[in-house]
N, C-alpha and C positions, 0 to 999 in steps of 0.2 A: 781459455775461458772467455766467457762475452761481457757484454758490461750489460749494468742498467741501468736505466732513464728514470729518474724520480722528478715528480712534480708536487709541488705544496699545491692542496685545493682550498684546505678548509683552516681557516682559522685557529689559533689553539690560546685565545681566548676563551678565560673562564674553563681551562685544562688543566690537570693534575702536573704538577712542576716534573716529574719525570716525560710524560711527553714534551713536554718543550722543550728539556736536556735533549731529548732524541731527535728532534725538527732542528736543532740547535747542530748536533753534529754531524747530520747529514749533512751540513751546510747551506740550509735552506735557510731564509732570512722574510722574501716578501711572497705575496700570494702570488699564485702560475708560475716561480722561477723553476727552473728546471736544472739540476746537475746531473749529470753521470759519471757513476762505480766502478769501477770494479767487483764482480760479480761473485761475493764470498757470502759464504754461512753468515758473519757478523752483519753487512751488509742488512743482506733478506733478515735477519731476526730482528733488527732496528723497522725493520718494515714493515714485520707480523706485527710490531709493537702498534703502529700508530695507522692502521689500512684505513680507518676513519680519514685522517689528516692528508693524505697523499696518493700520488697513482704512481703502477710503479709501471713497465714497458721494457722488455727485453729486446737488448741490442745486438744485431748478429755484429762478428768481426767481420769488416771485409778485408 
């Protein structure tokens, strides 16, 4: 499997407390951090949730 690269863009000020749970457990805390996944269904559905709030960027394995 590959990973992905997620980046916080946008703010989630003045957002619905379930996105912020989801920026929450992405592990994203300040703006532009970036973590990387592993690249599961859970993962990308927390993604769909919030495609406003973040970018996402598929990682090949090397």
């Amino acid at each position: 499997m590959g990973k992905l690269k997620v980046t916080y863009v946008r703010s989630i000020i003045s957002r619905p407390a379930k996105h912020r749970r989801i920026i929450q457990a992405l592990g994203l805390r300040k703006l532009n951090q970036t973590v990387i996944h592993q690249d599961n269904p859970a993962i990308r559905g927390m993604v769909a949730k919030v495609p406003h709030l973040v970018r996402m960027e598929v990682v090949q394995d090397d």
